[in-house]
N, C-alpha and C positions, 0 to 999 in steps of 0.2 A: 766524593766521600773520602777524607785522610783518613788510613789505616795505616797499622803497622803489618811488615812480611817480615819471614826471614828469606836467608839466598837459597835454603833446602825447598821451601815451599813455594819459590819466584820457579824455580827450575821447574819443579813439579806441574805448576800451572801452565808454562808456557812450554811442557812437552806433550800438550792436550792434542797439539792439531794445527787447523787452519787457525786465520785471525780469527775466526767469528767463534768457534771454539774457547781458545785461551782467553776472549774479552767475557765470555759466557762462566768460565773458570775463574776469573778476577770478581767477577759478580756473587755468586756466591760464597767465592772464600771473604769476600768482604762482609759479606750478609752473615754468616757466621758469626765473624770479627766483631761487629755491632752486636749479636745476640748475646756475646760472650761478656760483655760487659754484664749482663743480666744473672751470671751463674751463682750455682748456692754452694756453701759452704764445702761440699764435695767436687766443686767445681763444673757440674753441667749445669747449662741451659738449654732453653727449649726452643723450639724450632718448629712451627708448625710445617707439614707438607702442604698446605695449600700456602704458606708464605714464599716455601719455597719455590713452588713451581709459579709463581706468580715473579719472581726474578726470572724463571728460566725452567721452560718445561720438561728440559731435560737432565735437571741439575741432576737425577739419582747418578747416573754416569761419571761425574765428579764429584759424590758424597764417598764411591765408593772408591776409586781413584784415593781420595784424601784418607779413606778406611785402610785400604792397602797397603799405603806408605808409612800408616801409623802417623801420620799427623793429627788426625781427632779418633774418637770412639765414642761410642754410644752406650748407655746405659743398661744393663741386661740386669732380668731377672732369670729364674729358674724356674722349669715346667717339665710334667710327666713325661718322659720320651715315649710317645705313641707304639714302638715297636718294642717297648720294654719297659711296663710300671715299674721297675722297682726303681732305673734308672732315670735322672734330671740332665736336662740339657738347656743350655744356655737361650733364652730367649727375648728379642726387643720389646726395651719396655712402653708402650705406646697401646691407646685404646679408643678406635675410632667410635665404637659405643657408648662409652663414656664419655669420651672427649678429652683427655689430655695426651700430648702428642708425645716426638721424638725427642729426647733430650741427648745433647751432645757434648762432648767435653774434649779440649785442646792439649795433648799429648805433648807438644811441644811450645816453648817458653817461647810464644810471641812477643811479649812485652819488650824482648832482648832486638826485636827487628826492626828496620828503620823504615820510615816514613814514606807513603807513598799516596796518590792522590786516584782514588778507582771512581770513572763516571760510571754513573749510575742512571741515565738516562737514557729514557729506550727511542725516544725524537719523538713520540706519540705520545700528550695528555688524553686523559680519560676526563670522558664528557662530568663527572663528576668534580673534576679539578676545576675543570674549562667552566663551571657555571660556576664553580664558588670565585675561583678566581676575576670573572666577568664581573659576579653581583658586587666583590668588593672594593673593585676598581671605580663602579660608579659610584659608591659610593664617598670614594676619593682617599681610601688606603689601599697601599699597595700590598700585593698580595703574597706574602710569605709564607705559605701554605706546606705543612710537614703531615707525615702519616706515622704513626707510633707502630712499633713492633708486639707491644702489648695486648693491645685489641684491637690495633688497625684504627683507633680513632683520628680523626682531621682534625686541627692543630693550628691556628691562626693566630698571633698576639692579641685580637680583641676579643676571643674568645672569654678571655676570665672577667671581661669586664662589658660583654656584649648586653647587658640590660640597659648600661648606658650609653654605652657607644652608640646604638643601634637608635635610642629612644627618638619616639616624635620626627621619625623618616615615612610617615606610611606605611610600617610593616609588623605583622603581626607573628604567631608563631605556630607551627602546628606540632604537638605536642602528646607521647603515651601515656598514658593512665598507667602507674603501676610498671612500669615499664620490664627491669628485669624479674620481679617476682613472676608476672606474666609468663614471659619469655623462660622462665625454668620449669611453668606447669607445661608449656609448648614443646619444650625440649622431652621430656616426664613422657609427656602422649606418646611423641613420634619414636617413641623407644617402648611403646604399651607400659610403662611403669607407670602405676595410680597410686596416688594416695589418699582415701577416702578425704579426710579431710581438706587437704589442701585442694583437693580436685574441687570438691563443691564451691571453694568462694568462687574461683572463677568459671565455673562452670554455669552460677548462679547472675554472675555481673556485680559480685560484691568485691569492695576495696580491702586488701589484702591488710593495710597497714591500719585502717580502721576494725578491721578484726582482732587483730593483736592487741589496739587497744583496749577493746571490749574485752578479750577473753584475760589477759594478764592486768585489768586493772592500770596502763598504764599512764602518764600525765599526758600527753594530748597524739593526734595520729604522727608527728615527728619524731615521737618516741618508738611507736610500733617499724617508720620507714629503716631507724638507725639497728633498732633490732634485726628486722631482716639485713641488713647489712654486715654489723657481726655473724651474722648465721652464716652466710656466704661466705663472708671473706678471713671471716676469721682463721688462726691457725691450731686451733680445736679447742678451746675454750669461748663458751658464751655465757654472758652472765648471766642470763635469763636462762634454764636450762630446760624450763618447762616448754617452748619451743619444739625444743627434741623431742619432746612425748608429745605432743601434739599434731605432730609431723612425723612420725617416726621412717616413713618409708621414702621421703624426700629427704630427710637426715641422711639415710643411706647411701642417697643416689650423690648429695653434695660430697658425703666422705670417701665416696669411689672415686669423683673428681680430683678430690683432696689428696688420693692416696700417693701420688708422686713428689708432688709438693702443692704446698696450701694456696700458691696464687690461681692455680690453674682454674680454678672453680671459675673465679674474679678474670680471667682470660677468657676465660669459653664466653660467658655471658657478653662480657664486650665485643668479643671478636661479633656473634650472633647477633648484636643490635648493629654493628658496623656494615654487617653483610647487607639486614634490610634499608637502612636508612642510609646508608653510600653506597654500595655496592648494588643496590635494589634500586629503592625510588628515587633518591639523587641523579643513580648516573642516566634514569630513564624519562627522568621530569618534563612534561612537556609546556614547560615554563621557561622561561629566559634570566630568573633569577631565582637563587634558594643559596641558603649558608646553614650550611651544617651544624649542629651543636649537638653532640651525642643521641643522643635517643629523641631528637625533633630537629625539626627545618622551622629557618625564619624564610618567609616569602613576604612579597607582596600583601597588602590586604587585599586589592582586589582580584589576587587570584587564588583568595583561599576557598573559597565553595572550589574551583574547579581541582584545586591540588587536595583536597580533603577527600573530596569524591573518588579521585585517583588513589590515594592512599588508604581508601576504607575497602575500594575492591579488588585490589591487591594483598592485603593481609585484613580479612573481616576476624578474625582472633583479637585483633589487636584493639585496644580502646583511644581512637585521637580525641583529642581535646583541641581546643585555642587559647592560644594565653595572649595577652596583650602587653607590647613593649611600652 
């Protein structure tokens, strides 16, 4: 990965320690570097702690190292000081309840620092690479395979055009129902937060975005899908606002997510489909071919009963379908 350093933070890294240390150091100051592109107009960006430790498990040691020297900071708000209501004391802003993380911001003008080239490679693929990469080798492209920092999604060039690419090979798709609306009433539960209404569609086995239709009068269920998608992702305005009262205690729960900044909603939910569908049943497939596509895998046809069955009793919350390439 080319980044930029400067010679303050070259020094700083490489007075970490051993090699394995300082190459551990170049790792997440570059992981940083990368998220930094991503900052909002007050200049921090986010950082999840599982991204983090997912470079290196013991990156807090040099987050705080970097804290120290004043090279980054992190974002505070203010909280009761426990040994004295009347007083506020500085506290990080991060909520692993809610789900949005650490945001961090660069104290000093990297941009001014020159060029260097940080491997990022740990010499060990993860069996979810290793099968996407396998399936589309046979298939006779080569496999340029990225992971986004966003939601952790996989990343192939024939990805945006896999309907065709893919077509009339044998292979079919296995695919969620409703996928994130789902996966936010999932999230809702394992935190006890209900919403009367939201809870019953799925509680019920009803389609979420055929509900919206029905209840808002709208023009077909691709109407009700794109409304939920405003609803999420939006940065607090939806045009439909009847939603919000329809929903009112899932409205909450989104604008808690919201409350740092408006992508995080739109982060959680991906990162949460990345975990099950890459990080879950990809990387445990016991198939020899599967290609990733956000929230379903293309397989085999003939190993879709056995990869469907796998997939239903690993997450029975979840609604798979098939769709055909």
């Amino acid at each position: 990965m080319k980044i930029k350093i400067t010679n303050k933070i070259k020094k700083i890294l490489d007075s970490l320690g051993n090699t394995t240390r300082v190459k551990n150091g170049y790792e997440i100051y570059a992981t940083l570097y990368a998220r930094s592109h991503r900052k909002n107009k007050d200049g921090y960006f986010d950082v999840p702690s599982t991204f983090l430790k997912s470079i290196n498990s013991r990156y807090k040691k040099i987050i705080d190292r970097l804290l120290d020297e004043g090279i980054i900071t992190y974002k505070q708000t203010s909280k009761i000081d426990p040994k004295d209501i009347f007083r506020t004391i500085p506290s990080k802003t991060y909520s692993s309840h809610l789900g949005y993380c650490m945001k961090y911001k660069f104290l000093v003008n990297i941009s001014n620092g020159y060029e260097i080239d940080v491997d990022m490679k740990s010499g060990r693929k993860k069996r979810w690479y290793e099968i996407t990469a396998h399936s589309l080798i046979e298939l006779g492209y080569e496999p340029k395979i990225t992971r986004d920092s966003f939601g952790r999604r996989v990343h192939y060039p024939e990805i945006s055009n896999y309907k065709v690419e893919f077509k009339n090979k044998g292979l079919c798709v296995i695919d969620a129902q409703t996928s994130q609306p789902r996966l936010l009433w999932m999230l809702m539960k394992e935190k006890d937060i209900i919403d009367p209404n939201y809870h019953q569609i799925f509680n019920n086995d009803l389609d979420l975005y055929d509900e919206l239709k029905a209840a808002f009068n709208l023009k077909d269920r691709k109407a009700g899908r794109d409304l939920f998608v405003q609803w999420i992702n939006g940065n607090g305005f939806v045009p439909d606002f009847r939603i919000e009262k329809l929903y009112p205690i899932a409205t909450s729960f989104i604008k808690g997510l919201k409350k740092i900044y408006y992508k995080d909603s739109a982060a959680l939910l991906q990162r949460e489909e990345a975990k099950i569908w890459i990080d879950d049943l990809l990387e445990n497939l016991q198939v020899d071919f599967a290609i990733p596509v956000h929230d379903s895998l293309i397989i085999k046809e003939k190993d879709y009963d056995k990869v469907l069955a796998y997939c239903m009793a690993k997450y029975p919350e979840i609604r798979f379908k098939r769709k055909d390439l």
